[in-house]
C-alpha positions as CSV (number, residue, x, y, z in Angstrom):
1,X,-24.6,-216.4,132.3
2,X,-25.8,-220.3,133.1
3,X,-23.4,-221.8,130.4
4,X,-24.1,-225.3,131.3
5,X,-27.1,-226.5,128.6
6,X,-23.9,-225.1,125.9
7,X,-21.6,-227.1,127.1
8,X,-24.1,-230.4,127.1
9,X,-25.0,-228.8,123.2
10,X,-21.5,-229.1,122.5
11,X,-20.9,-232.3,123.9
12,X,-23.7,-233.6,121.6
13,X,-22.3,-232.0,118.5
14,X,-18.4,-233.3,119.7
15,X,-20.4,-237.2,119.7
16,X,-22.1,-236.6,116.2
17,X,-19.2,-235.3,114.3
18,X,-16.7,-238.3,115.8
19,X,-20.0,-240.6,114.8
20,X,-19.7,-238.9,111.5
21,X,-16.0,-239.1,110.9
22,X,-15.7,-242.8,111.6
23,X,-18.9,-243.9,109.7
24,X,-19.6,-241.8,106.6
25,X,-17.7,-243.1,103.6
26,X,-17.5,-243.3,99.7
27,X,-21.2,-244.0,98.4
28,X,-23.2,-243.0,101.2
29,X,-26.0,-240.8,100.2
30,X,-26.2,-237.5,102.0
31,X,-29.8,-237.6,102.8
32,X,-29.2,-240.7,104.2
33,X,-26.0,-239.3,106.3
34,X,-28.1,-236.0,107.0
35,X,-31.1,-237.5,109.0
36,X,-28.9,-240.2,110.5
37,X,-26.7,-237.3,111.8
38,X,-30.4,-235.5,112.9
39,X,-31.5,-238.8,114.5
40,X,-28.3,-239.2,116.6
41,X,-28.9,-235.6,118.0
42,X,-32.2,-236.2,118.9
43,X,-31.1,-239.6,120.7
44,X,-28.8,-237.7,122.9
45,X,-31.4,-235.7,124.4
46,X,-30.9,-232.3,122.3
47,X,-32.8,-231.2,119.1
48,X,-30.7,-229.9,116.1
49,X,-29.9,-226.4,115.7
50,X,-30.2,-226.4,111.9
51,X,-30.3,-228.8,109.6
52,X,-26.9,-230.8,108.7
53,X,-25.1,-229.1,106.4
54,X,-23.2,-231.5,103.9
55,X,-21.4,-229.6,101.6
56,X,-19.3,-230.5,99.0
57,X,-16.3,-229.7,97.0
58,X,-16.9,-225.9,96.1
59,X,-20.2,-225.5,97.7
60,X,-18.9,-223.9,100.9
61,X,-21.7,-223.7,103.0
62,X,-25.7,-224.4,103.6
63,X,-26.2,-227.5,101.8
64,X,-28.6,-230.0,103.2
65,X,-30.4,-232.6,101.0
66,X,-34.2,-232.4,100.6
67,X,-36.7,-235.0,100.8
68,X,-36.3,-236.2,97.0
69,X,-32.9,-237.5,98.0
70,X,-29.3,-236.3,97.8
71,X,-26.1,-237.0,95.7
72,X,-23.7,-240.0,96.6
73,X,-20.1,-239.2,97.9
74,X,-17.5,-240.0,95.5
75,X,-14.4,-240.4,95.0
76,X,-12.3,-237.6,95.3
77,X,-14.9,-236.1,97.4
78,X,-14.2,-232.8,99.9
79,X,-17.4,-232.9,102.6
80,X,-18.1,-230.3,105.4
81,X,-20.0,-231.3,107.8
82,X,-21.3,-228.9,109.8
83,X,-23.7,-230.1,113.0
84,X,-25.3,-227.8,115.4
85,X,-27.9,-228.8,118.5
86,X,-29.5,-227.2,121.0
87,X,-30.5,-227.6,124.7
88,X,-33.4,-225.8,125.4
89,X,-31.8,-222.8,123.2
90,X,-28.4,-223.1,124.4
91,X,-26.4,-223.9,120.4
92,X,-23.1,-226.2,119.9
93,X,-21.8,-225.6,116.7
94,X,-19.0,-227.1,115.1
95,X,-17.7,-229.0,111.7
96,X,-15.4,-231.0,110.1
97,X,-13.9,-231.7,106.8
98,X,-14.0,-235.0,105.3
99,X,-12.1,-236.3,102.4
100,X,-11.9,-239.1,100.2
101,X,-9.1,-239.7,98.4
102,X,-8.0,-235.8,97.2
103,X,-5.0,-234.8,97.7
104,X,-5.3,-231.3,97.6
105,X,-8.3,-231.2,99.8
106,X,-6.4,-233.2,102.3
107,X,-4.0,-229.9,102.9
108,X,-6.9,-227.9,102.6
109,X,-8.8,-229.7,105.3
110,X,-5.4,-229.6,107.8
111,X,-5.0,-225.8,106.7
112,X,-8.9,-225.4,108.0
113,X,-8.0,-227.4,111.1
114,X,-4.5,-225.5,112.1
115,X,-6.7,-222.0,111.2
116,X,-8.7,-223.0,113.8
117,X,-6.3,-223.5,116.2
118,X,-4.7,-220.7,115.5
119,X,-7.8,-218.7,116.1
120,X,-8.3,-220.3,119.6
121,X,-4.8,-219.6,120.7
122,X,-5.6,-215.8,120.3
123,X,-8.7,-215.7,121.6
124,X,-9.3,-213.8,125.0
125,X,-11.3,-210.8,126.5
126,X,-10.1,-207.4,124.9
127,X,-8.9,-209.1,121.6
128,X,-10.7,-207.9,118.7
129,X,-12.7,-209.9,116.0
130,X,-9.8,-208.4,113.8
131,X,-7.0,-210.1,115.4
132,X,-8.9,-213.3,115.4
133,X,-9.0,-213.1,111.7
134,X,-5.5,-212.2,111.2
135,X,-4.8,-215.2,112.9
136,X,-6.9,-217.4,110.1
137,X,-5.8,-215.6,107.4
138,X,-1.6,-215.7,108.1
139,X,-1.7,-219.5,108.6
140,X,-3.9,-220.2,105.2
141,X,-1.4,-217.6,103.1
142,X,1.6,-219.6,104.9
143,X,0.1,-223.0,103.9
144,X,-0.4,-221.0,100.0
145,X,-4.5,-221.1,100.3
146,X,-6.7,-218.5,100.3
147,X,-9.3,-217.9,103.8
148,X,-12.7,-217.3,102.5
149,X,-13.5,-214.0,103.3
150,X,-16.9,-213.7,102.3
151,X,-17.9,-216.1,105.6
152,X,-17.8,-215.2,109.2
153,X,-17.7,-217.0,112.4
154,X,-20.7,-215.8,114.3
155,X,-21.4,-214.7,118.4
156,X,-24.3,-217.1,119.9
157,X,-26.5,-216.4,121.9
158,X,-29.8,-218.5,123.6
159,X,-32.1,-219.0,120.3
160,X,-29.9,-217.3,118.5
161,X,-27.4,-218.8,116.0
162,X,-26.2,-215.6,114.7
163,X,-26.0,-213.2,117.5
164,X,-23.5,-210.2,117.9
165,X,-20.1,-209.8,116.5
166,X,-18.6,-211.6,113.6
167,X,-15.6,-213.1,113.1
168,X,-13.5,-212.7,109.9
169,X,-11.7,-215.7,108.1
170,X,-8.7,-212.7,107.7
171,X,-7.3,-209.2,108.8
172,X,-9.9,-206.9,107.8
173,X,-11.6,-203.4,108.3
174,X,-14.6,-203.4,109.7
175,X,-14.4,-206.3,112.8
176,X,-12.7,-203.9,115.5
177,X,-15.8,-205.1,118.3
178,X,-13.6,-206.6,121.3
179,X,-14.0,-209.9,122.8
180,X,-15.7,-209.9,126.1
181,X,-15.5,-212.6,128.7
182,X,-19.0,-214.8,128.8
183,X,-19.2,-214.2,125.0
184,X,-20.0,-217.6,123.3
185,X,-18.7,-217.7,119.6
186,X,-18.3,-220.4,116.6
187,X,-15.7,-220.0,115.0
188,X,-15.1,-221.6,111.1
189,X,-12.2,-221.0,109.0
190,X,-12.7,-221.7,105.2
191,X,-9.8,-221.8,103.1
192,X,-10.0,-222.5,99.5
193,X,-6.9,-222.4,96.8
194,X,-5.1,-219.8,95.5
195,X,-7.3,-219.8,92.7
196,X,-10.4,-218.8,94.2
197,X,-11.9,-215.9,94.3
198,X,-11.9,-216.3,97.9
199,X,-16.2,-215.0,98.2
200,X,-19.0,-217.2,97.7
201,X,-22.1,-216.5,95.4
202,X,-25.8,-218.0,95.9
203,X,-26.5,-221.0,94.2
204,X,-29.4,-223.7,92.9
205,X,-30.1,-225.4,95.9
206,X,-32.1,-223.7,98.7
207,X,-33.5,-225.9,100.9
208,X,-32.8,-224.5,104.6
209,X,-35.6,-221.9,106.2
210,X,-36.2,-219.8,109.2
211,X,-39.2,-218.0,110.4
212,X,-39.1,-214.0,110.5
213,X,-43.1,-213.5,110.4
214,X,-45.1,-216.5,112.4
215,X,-48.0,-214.7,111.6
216,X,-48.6,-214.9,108.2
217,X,-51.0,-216.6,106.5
218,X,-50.1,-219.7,105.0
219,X,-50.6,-223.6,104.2
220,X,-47.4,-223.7,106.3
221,X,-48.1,-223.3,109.7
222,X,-45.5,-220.8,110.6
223,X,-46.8,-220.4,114.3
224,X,-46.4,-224.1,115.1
225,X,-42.6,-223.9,113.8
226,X,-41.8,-220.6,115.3
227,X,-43.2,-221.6,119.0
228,X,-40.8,-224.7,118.5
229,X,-37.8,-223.2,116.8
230,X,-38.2,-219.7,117.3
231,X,-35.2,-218.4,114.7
232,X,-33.9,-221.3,114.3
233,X,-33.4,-222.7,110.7
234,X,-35.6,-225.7,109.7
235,X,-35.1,-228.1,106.4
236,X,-37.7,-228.3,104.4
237,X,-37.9,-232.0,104.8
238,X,-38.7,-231.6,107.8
239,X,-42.1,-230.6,107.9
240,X,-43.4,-233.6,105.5
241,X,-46.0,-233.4,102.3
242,X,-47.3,-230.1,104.2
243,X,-44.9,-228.1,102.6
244,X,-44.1,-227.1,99.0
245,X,-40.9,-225.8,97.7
246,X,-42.5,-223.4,96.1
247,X,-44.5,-222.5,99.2
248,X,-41.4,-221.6,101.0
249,X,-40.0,-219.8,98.3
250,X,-42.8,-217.8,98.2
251,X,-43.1,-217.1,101.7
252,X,-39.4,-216.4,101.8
253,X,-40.6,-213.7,99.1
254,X,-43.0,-212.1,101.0
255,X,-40.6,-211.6,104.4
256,X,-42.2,-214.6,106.1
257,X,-39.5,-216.6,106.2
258,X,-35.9,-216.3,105.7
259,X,-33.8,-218.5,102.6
260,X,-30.5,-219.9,103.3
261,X,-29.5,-220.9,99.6
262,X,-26.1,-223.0,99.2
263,X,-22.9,-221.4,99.1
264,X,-20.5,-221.6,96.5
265,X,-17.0,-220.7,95.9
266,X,-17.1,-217.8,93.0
267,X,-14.4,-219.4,91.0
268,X,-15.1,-223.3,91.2
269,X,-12.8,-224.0,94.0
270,X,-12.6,-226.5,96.5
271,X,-13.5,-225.0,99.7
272,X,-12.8,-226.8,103.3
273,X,-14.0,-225.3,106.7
274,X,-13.4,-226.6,110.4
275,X,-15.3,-224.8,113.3
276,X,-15.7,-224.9,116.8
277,X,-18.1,-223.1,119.2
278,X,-15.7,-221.6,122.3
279,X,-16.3,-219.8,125.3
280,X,-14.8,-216.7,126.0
281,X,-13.3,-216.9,129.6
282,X,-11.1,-214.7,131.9
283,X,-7.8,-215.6,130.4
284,X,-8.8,-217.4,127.0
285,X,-11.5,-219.9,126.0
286,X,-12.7,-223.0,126.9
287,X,-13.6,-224.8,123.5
288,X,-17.3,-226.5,123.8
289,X,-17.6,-228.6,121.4
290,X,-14.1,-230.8,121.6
């Protein structure tokens, strides 16, 4: 497999995320962060391979502002920020954990980050998803969090963000597929506190789409996004005044597009995550996107 337009996808997400680490700070607005993170992509030469996802405190995952605006980071803040972008198909995908001023989410943010790390350490052809979650799961129980178990890393493929095999954020049933060498994989460690229920649950905000039926009819024009996108996910805000909310929804509905609603942590808890996309080589991986 020609692995090269991966590796250029994951030096582009490696740029934005040290852009975003050094720049986004304490009263920032996230729609503001989210298309200056979308922008900076696009400047490199790549598109994005799904909308930023800013997501904060117990909202775990798929949370992108919409074209009204987003909240301002606070004080006492936990952010993920999750980038992905794509060269001619070919996904990076990777995030960080920012925090401002929070104790607890700073050990929640290093437990994400030696999780990780962890996970790469194991990771090699004839190694099962399993073992890769064990790995997760022992250090966040050793650091006294919890790994979010109801997220998975994913395998990617060309055009495909979630292609393949999973892989768990613990030691469970279920994720016995073996690692193969040329597999390409994100893998994302949550990790939320003790207290948590350790799932996440649906919540308000949906504002992330893909398309499953180009052909249907529609004010949206499904065709145009699919022939640039293909599966990709789009943000609403993306395609201007032409689209409703309640257009999507509706189409989401009907099987013509796909929803990505936020992610919450059952319980209320802080949740931090920190993901790389690696390549599964001969005698290991080679980690894309640092």
């Amino acid at each position: 497999m020609d692995v090269d337009d991966f590796r250029e996808a994951g030096k582009v997400v490696r740029r934005t995320l040290r852009r975003a680490e050094r720049e986004i700070s304490v009263g920032d607005d996230l729609l503001e962060v989210a298309e200056y993170l979308e922008d900076m992509i696009r400047d490199e030469g790549a598109e994005p391979a799904f909308p930023v996802n800013l997501s904060l405190n117990e909202v775990a995952a798929h949370y992108t502002p919409g074209p009204e605006g987003g909240p301002e980071i606070e004080p006492g803040s936990i952010l993920k920020v999750d980038v992905g972008a794509h060269v001619n198909g070919a996904i990076g995908d990777a995030a960080i954990t920012l925090v401002f001023d929070h104790e607890l989410g700073e050990r929640l943010a290093e437990t994400a980050r030696e999780a990780l790390e962890a996970a790469i350490e194991v990771i090699r052809p004839g190694v099962t998803c399993r073992e890769v979650g064990r790995a997760i799961g022992e250090v966040c129980r050793e650091r006294g969090f919890r790994p979010v178990t109801g997220l998975t890393g994913h395998e990617i493929e060309r055009w495909n963000l979630h292609a393949g095999v999973s892989i768990p954020n613990d030691d469970l049933p279920g994720y016995e597929d073996e690692l193969k060498e040329g597999m390409i994989l994100a893998v994302e460690p949550f990790v939320t506190t003790e207290e948590g229920d350790g799932d996440v649950e649906p919540g308000r905000y949906v504002e992330i789409f893909s398309v499953k039926n180009p052909n249907q009819r529609s004010r949206v024009n499904l065709r145009r996004i699919y022939e640039e996108r293909r599966s990709l996910p789009f943000a609403r805000r993306w395609l201007g005044s032409s689209a409703s909310k309640l257009e999507l929804l509706r189409l989401s509905r009907v099987g013509a597009l796909k929803a990505y609603p936020e992610l919450v942590e059952r319980n209320g808890e802080p949740v931090a995550q920190w993901e790389h996309t690696v390549l599964v080589t001969e005698d290991g991986c080679e980690v894309l996107t640092r």
